[in-house]
N, C-alpha and C positions, 0 to 999 in steps of 0.2 A: 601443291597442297597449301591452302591457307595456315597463318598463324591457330588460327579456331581450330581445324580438322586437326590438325596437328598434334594439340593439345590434347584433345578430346579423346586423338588415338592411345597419349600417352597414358592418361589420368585409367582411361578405363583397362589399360594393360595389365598396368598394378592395382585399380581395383579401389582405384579413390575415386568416391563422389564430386560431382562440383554443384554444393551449393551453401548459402551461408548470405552472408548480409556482404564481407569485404569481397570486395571485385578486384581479378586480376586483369593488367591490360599488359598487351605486349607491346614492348617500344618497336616494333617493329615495322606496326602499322595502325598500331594505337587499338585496337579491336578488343574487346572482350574475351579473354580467353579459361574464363573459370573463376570458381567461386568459392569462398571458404569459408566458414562458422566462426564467430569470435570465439575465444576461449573464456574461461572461470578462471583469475588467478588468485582464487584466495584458493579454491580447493585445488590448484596441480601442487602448492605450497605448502599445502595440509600432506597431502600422497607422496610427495619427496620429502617431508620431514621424516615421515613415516618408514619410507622405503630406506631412509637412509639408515635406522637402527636398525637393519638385516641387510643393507650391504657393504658397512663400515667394516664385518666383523668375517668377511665374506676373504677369504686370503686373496693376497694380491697379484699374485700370478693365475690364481684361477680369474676373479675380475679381466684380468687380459685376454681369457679363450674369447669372454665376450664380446672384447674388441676386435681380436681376430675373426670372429663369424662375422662381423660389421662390415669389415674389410674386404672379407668376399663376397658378402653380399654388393659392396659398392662396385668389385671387380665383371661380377653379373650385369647390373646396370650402367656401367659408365656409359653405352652409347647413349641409353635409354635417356639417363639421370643430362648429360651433358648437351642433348637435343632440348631439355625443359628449360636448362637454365637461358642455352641461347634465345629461346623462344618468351622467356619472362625478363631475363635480362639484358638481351641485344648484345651479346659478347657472339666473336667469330665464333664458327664451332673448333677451332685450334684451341681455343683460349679457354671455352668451357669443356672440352677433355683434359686441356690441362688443371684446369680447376676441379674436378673429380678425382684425376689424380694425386692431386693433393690431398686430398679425404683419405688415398687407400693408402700414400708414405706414412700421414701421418698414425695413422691406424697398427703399421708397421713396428715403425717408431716407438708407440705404445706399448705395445705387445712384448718387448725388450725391456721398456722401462719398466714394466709388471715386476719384474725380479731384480730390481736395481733403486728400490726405492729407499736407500740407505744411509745412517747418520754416522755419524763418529764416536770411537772411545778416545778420548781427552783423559791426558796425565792428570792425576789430583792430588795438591801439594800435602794431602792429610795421608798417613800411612794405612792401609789394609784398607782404604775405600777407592773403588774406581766411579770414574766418570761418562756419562756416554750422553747422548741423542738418539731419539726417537722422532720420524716422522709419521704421523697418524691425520685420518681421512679428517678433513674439514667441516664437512656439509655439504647442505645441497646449495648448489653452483647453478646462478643464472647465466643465461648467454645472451644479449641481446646485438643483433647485427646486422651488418649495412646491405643494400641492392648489390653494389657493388661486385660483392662478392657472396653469392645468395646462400651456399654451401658450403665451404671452405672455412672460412673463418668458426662456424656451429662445430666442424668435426677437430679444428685445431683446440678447441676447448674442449670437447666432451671425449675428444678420447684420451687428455690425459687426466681430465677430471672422473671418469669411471673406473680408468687403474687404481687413481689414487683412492678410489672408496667412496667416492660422491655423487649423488642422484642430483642428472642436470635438466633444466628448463630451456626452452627454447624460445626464446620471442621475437620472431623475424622481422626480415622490413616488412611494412602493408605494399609494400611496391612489389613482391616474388613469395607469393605466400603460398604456392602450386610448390615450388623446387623444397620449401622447408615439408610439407605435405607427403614426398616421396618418398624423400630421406627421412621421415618418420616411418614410414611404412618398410623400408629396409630397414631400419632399426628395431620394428616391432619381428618382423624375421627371423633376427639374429635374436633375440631374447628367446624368440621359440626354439629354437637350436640349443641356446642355452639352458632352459630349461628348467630353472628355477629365480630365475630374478625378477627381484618383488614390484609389486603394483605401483607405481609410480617413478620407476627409476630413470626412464626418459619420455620425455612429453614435449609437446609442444601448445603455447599457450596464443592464438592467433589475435587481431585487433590493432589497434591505435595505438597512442602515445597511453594513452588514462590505463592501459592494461600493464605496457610497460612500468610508470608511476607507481601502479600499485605493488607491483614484483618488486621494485625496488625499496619500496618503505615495508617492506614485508619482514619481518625481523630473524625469520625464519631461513632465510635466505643467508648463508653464511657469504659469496662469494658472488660479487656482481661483473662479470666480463663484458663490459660493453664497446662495441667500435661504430663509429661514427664520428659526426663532427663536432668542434672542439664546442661549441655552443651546446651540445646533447651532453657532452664530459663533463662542461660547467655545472649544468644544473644535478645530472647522475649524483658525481662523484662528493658534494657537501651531500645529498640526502644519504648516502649509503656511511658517510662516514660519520653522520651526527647521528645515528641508530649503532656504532661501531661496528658494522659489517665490515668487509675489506672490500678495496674495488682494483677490477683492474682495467684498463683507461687505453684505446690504440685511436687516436682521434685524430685530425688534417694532419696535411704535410705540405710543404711548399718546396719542393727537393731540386735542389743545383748539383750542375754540373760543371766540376770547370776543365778547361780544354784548356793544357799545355804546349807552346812551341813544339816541343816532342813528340807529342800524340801523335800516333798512326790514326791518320784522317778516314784513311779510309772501314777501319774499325768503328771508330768513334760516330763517322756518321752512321750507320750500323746500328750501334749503342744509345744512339741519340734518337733515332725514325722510332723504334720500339718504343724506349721509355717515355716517348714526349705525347705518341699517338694510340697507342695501345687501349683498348677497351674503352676506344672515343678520348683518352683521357679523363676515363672516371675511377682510376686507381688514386688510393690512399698515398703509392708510393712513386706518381706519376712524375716525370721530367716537368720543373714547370720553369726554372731557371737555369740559361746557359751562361756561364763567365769563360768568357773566352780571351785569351790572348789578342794584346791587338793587333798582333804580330800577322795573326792566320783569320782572325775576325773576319774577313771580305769576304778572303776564299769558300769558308764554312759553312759559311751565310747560303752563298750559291748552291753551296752543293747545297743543303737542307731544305731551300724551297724547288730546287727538282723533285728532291726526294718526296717532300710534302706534295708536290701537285703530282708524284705520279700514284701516289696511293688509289688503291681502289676502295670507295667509299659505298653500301648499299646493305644490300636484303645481309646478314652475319650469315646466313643457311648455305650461303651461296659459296664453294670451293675458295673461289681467286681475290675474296672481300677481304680487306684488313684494316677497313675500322668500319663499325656498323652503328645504329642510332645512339643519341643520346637516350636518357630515362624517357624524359618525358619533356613536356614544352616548359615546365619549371626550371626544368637544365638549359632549355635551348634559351629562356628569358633573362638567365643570370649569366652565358654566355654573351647576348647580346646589349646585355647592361657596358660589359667592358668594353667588347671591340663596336659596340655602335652601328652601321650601316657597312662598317668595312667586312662583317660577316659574313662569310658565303653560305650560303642553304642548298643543299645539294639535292634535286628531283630526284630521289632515289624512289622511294615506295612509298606512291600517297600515305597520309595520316602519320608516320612517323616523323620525326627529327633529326635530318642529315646535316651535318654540316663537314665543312672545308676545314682541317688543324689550319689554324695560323700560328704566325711566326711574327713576333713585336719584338724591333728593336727597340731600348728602353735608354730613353739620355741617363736615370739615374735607381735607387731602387726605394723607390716611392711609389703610394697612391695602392694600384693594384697589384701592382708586384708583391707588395708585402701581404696580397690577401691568396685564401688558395676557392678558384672558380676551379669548381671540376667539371671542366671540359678541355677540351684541347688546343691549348695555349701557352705557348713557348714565349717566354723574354728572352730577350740575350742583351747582356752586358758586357762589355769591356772591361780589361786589367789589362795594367803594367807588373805587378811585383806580384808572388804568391801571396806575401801576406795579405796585401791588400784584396786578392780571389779571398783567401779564407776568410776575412772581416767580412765580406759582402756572402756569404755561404752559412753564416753564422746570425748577420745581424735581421735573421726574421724572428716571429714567434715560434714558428713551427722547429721542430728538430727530428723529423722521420729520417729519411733518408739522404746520403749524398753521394756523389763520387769525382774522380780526379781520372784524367784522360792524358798521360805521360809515359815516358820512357825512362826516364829521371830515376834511381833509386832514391835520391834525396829529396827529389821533390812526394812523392809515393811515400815515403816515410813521415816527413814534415805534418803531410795532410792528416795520416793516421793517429797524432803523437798527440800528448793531453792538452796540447795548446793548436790541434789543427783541428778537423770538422766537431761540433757540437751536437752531431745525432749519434740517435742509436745506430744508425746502421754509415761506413762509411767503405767504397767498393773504391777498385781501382781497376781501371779499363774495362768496369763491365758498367753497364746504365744504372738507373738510383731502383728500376722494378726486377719484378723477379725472383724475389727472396726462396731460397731453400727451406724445405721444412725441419734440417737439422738446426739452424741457428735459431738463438732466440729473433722474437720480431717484436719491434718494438719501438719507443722515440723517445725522448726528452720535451722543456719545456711544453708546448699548447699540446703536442702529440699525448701527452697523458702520463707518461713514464713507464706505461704495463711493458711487462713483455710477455709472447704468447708463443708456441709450439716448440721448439727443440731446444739443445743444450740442459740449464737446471730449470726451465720454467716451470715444470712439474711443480717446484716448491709452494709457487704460489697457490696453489690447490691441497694444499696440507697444510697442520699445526703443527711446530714445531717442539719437543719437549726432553728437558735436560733432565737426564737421571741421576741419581748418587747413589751410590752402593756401599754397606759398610758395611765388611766380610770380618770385620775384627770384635776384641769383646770390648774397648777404650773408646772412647768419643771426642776425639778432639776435633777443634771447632777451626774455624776456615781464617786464614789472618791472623794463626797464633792467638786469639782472643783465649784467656780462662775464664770461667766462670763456676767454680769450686764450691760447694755447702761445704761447711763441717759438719761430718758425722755428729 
């Protein structure tokens, strides 16, 4: 069955149209495979202002049934939902189940945090008054998010953003605007199950950049989620902040690994095939720098380009495939910017863009090393000493991801400590992708600083508010200050 039939089976299963001005194509084989209507965002901005005073006030453990019908709903669909995304986004079908899967942890996830959204009572130096904290619903919460990951990143924000009491927007990439289309439609589902929540509570708002633009200067908009590249964060995050909204920012990564004497090799290459080739290389938190020992450098080296040429590269539909097209020939043009003619193009499936992961050895970490091309492109560099791994692990813009490939408790330790890796995230013996939905996710520096699904990240989706309580009949003031009339 072509990309098109495919499509067409799924769109009319669940009972979506395809038609509209934006065109989806599959990278698959470049075709046409559906159509979708821009959206209005000044009015879905009007309708989640709106929905948001009746579901602020909506308790918070019931808000979670909501999530939990989301959940199952998404449990119904994974094959359906994770056949759409490979077919708009050219990920294996491993990769896009596991990407659905992520929708229904984090959903999970939620559903717990429903009854756990709690502040502190703090001692207070004054007699007969106590002190506490209150978390309360923000607003309505924009999401705006990358091809990459067409599903996943939308459900790691709205579903702690809808515990928390806030009516979310959805503005996808123009690249997989069918996968965001679906997962509206199971979300309109679970609202009818639900059964009373209000007109506007989730939407999706489709189009270009100028629709995103406008969501963002939209004042209305308490909470702007946006992931993408750090050039979309730059201009994002001053418009949202000079209107005082709050933003939260998951942008490039340029993520190193470095490989210790120690290391079990044969893990590590393992850890290394995934992270560096996985979804073509168009993950946020893809291998893109190896520092290796130069102790085992040679050996490594060897093994990795076995490893790299025995990958099977083609149709993602296809069982035994594990890395399938780039986006589109704008990916395959700023691939072939860096490696030049030494690129390989792989005849997989007329009209899409296959390529061969290569593997650059780099004399220094200059030029293009220090930029992140999302495609599949491995440096490796050499060390003598860890510290000098860690300076070269550190001195990029980016701070997503990193990891250490050792036996060493000292060295394992060193890495983790506030003078070793500079990212949010720093792993040991597993690759820089792959993140859990319990930990926050997140980066430093150009990455944007947000973090997004597990641990406390819920906070950022709520106001925080200090209470004082004075159960007494005397008013004494804070810091021993008096301030007395005479009678």
């Amino acid at each position: 069955m072509s990309p098109v039939e495919e499509a067409a089976e799924l769109l009319q299963l669940f009972g979506i149209a395809s038609a509209g001005d934006l065109v989806s194509h599959s990278p698959i084989d470049g075709s046409e495979i559906g159509r979708v209507a821009n959206g209005n965002p000044h009015s879905a901005a009007e309708s989640a202002a709106e929905a948001f005073q009746r579901w602020r006030t909506v308790p918070a453990p019931r808000r979670g049934e909501l999530v939990r019908s989301l959940g199952e709903e998404l449990r119904r669909a994974k094959p359906q939902l994770a056949r759409l995304v490979t077919l708009e986004a050219g990920k294996i079908m491993a990769e896009s189940l596991g990407e659905v899967q992520e929708m229904i942890d984090i959903c999970d996830f939620a559903v717990g945090l429903s009854r756990q959204l709690h502040g502190l009572t703090i001692a207070s130096e004054r007699p007969e008054h106590r002190m506490m904290e209150q978390w309360h619903p923000l607003g309505p919460v924009l999401v705006i998010s990358a091809f990459n990951f067409p599903v996943a990143v939308w459900a790691w924000n709205a579903a702690l953003a809808l515990v928390c009491g806030n009516p979310v927007i959805w503005k996808p990439s123009e690249k997989t605007p069918l996968c965001a289309e679906l997962v509206m439609e199971l979300a309109r589902r679970a609202m009818a199950k639900f059964g009373d929540a209000p007109d506007g509570l989730v939407q999706v708002v489709q189009g270009d950049s100028s629709v995103g633009e406008s969501l963002v200067d939209d004042k209305r908009i308490a909470l702007v989620s946006a992931t993408g590249s750090t050039a979309m964060g730059r201009t994002v995050g001053p418009r949202v902040t000079q209107r005082f909204g709050r933003v939260l920012l998951e942008l490039g990564g340029n993520n190193s690994a470095i490989v210790c004497p120690s290391a079990d090799l044969k893990l590590t290459e393992r850890a290394i095939l995934f992270s560096a080739v996985g979804t073509a290389g168009q993950r946020c938190t893809t291998l893109r720098r190896l520092i290796v020992h130069e102790s085992i450098a040679d050996e490594l080296v060897v093994r990795l380009r076995r490893s790299f040429g025995q990958v099977t590269i083609g149709d993602p539909r296809l069982p035994d495939t594990l890395v399938g097209p780039l986006i589109d020939e704008a990916a395959f043009n700023a691939m072939k910017a860096v490696l030049g003619e030494t690129i390989e193009r792989v005849d997989a499936v007329p009209g899409g863009f296959y390529v061969r992961p290569a593997i650059v050895e780099a004399a220094g970490q200059e030029g293009s090393v220090l930029e992140e091309t999302f495609a599949p492109i491995l440096y490796v560099l050499r060390y003598r000493e860890l510290d000098e791994a860690i300076a070269l692990n550190n001195n990029v813009p980016q701070g997503l991801s990193s990891s250490i490939f050792t036996s060493e408790l000292r060295e394992a330790e060193r890495f983790m400590a506030a003078s070793g890796s500079d990212c949010g995230i720093a792993n040991v013996n597993i690759g820089t992708s792959g993140a859990e939905i319990g930990g926050a996710f997140g980066g430093e520096k150009e990455t944007g600083g947000g973090r997004e699904s597990g641990s406390d990240a819920w906070r950022a989706y709520m106001r925080r508010q200090t209470n004082t309580i004075n159960y007494g009949c005397d008013l004494p003031l804070a810091q021993g200050i008096r301030f007395d009339v005479a009678p």
